[in-house]
Every structure is written in C-alpha cells, then in structure tokens.
N, CA, C and O of each residue as an XYZ file, in Angstrom:
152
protein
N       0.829     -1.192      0.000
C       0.000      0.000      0.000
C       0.873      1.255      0.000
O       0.439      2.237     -0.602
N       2.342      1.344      0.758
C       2.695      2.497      0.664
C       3.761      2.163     -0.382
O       3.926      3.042     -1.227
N       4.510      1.076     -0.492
C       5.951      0.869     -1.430
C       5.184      1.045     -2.906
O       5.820      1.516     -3.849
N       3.635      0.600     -3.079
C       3.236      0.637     -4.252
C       3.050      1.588     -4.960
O       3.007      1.698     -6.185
N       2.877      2.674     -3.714
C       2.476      3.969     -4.181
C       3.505      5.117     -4.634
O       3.191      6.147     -5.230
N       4.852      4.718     -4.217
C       6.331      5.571     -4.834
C       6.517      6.917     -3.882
O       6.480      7.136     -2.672
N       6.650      7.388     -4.604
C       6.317      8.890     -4.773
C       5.435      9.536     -5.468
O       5.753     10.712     -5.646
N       4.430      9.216     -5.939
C       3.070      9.435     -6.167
C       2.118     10.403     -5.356
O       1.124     11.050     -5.686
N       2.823     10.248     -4.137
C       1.543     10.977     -2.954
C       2.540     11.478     -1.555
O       3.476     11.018     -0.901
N       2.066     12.159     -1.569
C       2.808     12.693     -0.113
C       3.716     11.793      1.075
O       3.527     10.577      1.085
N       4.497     12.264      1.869
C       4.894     10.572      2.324
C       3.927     10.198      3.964
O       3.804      9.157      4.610
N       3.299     11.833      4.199
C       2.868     11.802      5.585
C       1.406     11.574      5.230
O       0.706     11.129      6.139
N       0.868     11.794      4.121
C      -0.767     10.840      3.612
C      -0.732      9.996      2.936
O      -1.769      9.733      2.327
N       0.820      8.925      2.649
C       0.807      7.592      2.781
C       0.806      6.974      4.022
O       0.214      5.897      4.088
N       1.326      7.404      5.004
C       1.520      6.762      6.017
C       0.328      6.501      7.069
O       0.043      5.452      7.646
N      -0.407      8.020      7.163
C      -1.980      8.237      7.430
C      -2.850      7.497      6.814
O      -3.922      7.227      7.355
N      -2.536      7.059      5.606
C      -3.823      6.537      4.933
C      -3.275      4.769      5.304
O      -4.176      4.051      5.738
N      -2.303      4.316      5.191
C      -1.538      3.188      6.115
C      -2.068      3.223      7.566
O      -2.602      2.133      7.772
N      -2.132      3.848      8.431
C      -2.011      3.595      9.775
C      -3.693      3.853      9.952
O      -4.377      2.973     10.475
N      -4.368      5.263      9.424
C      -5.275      4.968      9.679
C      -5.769      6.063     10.515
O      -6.897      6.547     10.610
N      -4.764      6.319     11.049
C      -4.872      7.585     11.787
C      -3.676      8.699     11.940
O      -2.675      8.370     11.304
N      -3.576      9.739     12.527
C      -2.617     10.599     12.525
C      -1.010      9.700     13.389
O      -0.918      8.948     14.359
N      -0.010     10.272     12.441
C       1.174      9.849     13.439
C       1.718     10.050     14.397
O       2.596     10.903     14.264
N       1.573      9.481     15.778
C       2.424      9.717     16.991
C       3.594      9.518     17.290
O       4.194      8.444     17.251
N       4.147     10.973     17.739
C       5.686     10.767     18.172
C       6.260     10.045     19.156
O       7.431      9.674     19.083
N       5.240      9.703     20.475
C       5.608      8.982     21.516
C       6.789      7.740     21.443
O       7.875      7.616     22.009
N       6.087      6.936     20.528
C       7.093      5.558     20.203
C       8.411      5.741     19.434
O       9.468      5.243     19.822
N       8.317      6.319     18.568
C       9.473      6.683     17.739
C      10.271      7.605     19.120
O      11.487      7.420     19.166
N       9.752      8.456     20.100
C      10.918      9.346     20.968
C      11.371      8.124     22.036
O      12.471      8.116     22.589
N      10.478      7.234     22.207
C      10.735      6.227     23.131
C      11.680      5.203     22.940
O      12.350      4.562     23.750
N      11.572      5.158     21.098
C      12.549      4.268     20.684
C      13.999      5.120     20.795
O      15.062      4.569     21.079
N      13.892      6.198     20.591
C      15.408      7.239     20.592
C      15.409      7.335     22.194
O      15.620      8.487     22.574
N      15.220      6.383     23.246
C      15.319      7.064     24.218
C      14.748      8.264     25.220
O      14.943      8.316     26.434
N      13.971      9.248     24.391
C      13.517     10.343     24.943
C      12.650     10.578     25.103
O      12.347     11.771     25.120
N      11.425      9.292     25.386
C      10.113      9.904     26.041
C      10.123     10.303     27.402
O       9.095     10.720     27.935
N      11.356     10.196     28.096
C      11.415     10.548     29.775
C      10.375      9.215     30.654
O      10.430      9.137     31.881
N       9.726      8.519     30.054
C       9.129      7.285     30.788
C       9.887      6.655     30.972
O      10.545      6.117     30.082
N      10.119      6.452     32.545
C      11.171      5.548     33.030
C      10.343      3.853     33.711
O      11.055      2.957     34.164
C-alpha cells in the first residue's frame, strides 16, 4: 500500500492513509530514548 504507491503521494498521507490515523511521536521518541518514561 505504501511501497506501491512511490512517490506518487505525499509521504505523511501515505503513512496516514496506512495507519489509519494521525502519526504519533511517543514511540518513535521512546525508541530514541527520549520519552522521559522511566
């Protein structure tokens, strides 16, 4: 759904239209370490 689509379409309303909903930073800062949840 998104590799099919290239560069055809935006990359943040491939990913939205993939997930389904808007993207959260939480996990991605959590994965870098920096959500401060210890």
């Amino acid at each position: 759904k998104v590799l099919g689509r290239g560069g055809s379409m935006d990359a943040i309303a491939m990913l939205v239209d993939y997930l389904g909903r808007e993207p959260k930073m939480d996990a991605f800062l959590k994965h870098l370490g920096l959500s401060g949840d210890k």
